[in-house]
Each structure stands twice: as structure tokens, then as C-alpha cells.
C-alpha positions as CSV (number, residue, x, y, z in Angstrom):
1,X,0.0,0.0,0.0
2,X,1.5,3.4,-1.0
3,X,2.1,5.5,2.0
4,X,0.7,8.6,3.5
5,X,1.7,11.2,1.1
6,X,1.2,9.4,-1.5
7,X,-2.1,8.5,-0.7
8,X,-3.5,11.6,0.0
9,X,-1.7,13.5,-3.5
10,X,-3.4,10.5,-5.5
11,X,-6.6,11.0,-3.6
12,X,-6.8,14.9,-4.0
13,X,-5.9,14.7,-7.8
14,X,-8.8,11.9,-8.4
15,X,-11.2,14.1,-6.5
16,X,-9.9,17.8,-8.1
17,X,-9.9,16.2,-11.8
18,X,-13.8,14.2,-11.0
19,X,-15.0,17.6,-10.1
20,X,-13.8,20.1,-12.5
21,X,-15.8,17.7,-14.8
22,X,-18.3,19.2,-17.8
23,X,-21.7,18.7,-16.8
24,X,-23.3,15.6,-18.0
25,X,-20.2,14.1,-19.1
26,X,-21.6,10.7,-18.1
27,X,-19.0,8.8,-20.3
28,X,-15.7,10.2,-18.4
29,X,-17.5,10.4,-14.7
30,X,-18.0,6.0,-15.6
31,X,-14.3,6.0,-15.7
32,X,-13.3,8.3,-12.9
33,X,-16.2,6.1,-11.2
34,X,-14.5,3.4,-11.8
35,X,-11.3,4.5,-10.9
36,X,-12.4,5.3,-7.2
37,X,-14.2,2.3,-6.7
38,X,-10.7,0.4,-7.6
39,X,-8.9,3.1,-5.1
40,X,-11.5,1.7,-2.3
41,X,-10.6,-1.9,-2.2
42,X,-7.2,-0.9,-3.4
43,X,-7.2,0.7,0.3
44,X,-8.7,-1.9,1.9
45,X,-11.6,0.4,3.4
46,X,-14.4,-1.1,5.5
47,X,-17.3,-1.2,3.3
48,X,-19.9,-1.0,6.1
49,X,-17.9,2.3,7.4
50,X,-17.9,3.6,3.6
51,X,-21.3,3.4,2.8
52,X,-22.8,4.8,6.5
53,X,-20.8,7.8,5.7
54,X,-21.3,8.4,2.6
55,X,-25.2,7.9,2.7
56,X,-25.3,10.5,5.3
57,X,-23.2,13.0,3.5
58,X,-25.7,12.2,0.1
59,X,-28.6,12.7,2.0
60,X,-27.3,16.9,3.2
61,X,-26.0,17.1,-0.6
62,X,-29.4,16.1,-2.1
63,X,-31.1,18.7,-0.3
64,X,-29.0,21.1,-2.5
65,X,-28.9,19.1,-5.6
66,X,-32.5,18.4,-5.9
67,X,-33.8,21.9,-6.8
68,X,-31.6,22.5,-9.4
69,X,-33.7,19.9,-11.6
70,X,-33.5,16.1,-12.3
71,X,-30.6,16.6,-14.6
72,X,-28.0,18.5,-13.2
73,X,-28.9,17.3,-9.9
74,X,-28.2,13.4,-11.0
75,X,-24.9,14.5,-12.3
76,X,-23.8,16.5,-9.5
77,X,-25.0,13.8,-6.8
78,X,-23.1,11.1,-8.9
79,X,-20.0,13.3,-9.7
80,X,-20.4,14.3,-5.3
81,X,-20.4,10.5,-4.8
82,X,-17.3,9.9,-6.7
83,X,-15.6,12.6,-4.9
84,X,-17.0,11.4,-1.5
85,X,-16.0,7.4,-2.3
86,X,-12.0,8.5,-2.9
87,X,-12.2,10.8,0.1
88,X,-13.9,8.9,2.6
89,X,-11.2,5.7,1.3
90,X,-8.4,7.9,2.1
91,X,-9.6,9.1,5.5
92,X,-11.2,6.1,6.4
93,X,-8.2,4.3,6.2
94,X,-5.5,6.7,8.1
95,X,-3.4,5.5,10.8
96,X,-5.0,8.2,14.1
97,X,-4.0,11.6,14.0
98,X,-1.7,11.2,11.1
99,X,-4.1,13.5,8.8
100,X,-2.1,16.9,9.9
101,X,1.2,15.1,8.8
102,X,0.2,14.2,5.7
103,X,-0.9,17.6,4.8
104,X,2.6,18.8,5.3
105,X,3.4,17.4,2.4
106,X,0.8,19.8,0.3
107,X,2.4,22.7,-1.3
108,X,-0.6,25.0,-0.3
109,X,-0.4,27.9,2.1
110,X,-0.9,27.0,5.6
111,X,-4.6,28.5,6.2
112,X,-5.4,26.5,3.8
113,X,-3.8,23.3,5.3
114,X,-5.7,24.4,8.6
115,X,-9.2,23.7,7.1
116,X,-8.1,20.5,5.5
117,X,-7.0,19.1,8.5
118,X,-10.4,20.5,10.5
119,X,-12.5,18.9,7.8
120,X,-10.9,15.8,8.5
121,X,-11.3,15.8,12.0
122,X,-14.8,16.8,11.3
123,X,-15.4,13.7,9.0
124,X,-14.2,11.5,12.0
125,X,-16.7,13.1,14.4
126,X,-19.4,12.8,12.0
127,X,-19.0,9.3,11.1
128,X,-18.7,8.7,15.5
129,X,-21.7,10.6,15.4
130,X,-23.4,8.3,12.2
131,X,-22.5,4.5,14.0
132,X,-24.1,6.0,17.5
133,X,-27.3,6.7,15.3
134,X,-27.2,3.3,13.9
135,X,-27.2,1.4,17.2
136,X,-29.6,3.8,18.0
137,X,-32.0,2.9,15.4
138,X,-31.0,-1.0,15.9
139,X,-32.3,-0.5,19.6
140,X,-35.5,0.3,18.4
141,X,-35.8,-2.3,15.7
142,X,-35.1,-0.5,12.6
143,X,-32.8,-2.9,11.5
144,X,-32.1,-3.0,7.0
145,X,-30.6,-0.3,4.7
146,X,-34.0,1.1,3.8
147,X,-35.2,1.6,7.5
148,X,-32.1,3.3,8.4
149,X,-32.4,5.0,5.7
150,X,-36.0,6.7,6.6
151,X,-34.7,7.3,9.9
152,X,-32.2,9.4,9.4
153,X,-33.6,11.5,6.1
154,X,-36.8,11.8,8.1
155,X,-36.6,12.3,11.9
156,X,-32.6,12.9,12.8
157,X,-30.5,14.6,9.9
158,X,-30.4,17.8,12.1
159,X,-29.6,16.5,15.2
160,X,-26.8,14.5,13.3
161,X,-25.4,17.9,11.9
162,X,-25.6,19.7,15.4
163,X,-24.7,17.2,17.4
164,X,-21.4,16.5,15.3
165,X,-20.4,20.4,15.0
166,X,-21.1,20.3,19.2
167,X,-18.0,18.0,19.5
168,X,-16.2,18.9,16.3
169,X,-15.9,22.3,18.4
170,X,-15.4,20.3,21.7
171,X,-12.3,18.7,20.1
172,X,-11.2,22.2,18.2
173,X,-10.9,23.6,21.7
174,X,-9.4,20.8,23.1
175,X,-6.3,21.2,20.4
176,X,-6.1,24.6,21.0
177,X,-5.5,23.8,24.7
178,X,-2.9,21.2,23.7
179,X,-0.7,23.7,21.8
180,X,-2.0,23.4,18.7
181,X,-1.0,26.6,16.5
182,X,-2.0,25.4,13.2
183,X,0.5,23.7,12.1
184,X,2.4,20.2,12.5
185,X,5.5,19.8,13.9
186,X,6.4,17.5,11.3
187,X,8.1,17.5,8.3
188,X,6.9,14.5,5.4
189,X,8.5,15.1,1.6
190,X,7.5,13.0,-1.5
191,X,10.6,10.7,-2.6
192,X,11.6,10.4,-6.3
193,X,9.4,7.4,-6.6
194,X,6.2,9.0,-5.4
195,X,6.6,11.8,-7.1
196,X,7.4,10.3,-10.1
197,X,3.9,8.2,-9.5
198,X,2.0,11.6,-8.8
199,X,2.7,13.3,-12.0
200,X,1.8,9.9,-13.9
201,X,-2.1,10.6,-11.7
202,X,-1.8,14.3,-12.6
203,X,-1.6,13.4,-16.3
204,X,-4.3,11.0,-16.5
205,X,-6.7,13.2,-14.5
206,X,-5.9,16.1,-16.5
207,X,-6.2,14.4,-19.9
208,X,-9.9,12.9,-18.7
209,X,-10.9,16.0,-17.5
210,X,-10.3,18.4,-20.6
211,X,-11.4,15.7,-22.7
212,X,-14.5,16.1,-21.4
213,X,-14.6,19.7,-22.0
214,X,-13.3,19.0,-26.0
């Protein structure tokens, strides 16, 4: 398995190229599809994990997808799930606390590295959040996709959202009390190899993506 840096550059070019995709280009999306469903077992992720978290996150984004009409709504929630399905396999599968140290590697300026690494605490706190509310719903016998399903869409999505930002701002305070100041201390660097690896991603990205625009 490739390691940390490596990872997360492969991850953010699959997910930068996916969504600077022309709308409706169904054809290209199939193989960036396909691409981070390969990435997911390539990772090893949990499926069960996966699919609670990204369910959730589909059910906030088709709140703001559906208005915008059938078609561009089933492109953008497809495209969205692409995005969400190399994401969540990179996350998912990071040793603790190592999220900060792989963002070292990023050549992007540090505020910007600050709400990377938040997000990705915040994930974490929202899928905690996501497997409490499925042994929730198991207590009271809604056991099956489709029952867990109407239970959270239905009767729990904003308790979901305000209880995870309640201890994503709990743990925010927490690092701030611990010495954190924004950055890690921490230095990770791409070797030869992996870059080498990276720019053969950032080619195939690139050529799917303005094909789809041609």
C-alpha cells in the first residue's frame, strides 16, 4: 500500500480532476467512477464504514442538488459520490492523528492546510456521530438499509449535523489547549518514486478532465 503522502496527492488529484468535470459528461465520470471504486478496495476500506458515511453525506447534498432539476442534480450527486467514495477511502483508512502530517506534504499555504486538516477531524466526528445513530435505530428495531435510511432522512438529519459540529468544536478547543497553532511539527517530503507516480495521476486526470470539455 502506498504511504501517507502518497495517498492523500493520488486522492486529491482523483477528486480535483472528478470535479472540474463538464456537466453531464456521463461517459468520463463511468471511468473516474470506476477509478475510485478500484482506489477503495485498493485501500482496503471497511465497506460497512464507507457506505454509513457516505449515505449520510448524500442525503445533506441532495437537499441542494434536488432543486436544481433532475438533470444536473443526477450529475452533480453522482459526480459528489465519486468525490465522496475517494475521500472517505483515504480518510477512512489513516493510521490516528496522522491527517495533519500528511498535509505537510501539500504545497498550499498554511490556512489552507488548517481547514483540511479541520474537515478531517470533522469527518471522523461525524461518522462517531453516524454509528451511535445506527445502534440507536438497531435498539429500536429498525434494523435494514432502507429503515435506516427513513430514519435518518426523516426524523434525525439535524440532530446529526448539530450534534457532530457540538464536539467537532469540543475537540477544536481541546487542540487549542494542547498547543495546537495550526501547524504540525512534522516534516513529510515526497521521494523520487512517489513523485514520479504523482505526475503519472496528474496526467491521467488532467487528460480525462479536458477531454471532457473537448
Amino acid at each position: 500500500m502506498p504511504n501517507l503522502n502518497l495517498r492523500l496527492h493520488i486522492s486529491l488529484v482523483i477528486v480535483i480532476g472528478c470535479a472540474f468535470l463538464k456537466q453531464n459528461s456521463w461517459h468520463i465520470l463511468s471511468v473516474y467512477g470506476a477509478i475510485a471504486i478500484f482506489w477503495a478496495f485498493f485501500l482496503h476500506v471497511k465497506i460497512s464504514k464507507l457506505a454509513a458515511l457516505i449515505g449520510t453525506e448524500l442525503v445533506f447534498l441532495s437537499f441542494v442538488a434536488l432543486p436544481l432539476g433532475w438533470e444536473r442534480a443526477s450529475f452533480l450527486l453522482v459526480r459528489s459520490l465519486v468525490c465522496l467514495l475517494t475521500m472517505n477511502s483515504f480518510l477512512l483508512t489513516l493510521p490516528p492523528h496522522s491527517f495533519g502530517i500528511a498535509l505537510k506534504s501539500l504545497p498550499l499555504p498554511n490556512a489552507f492546510k488548517q481547514n483540511l486538516l479541520l474537515a478531517g477531524q470533522y469527518l471522523e466526528i461525524l461518522l462517531d456521530e453516524v454509528q451511535r445513530m445506527q445502534r440507536s435505530a438497531q435498539l429500536r428495531g429498525l434494523n435494514g438499509t432502507v429503515n435506516w435510511f427513513r430514519y435518518v432522512s426523516a426524523s434525525m438529519i439535524g440532530a446529526l449535523y448539530i450534534r457532530s459540529l457540538e464536539r467537532a468544536e469540543r475537540v477544536y478547543a481541546a487542540m487549542i489547549v494542547r498547543g495546537y497553532t495550526g501547524e504540525m511539527p512534522v516534516d513529510m517530503e515526497l521521494r523520487s518514486g512517489e513523485i514520479f507516480a504523482t505526475a503519472a495521476i496528474i496526467g491521467l486526470a488532467l487528460s480525462l478532465t479536458v477531454s471532457s470539455w473537448i
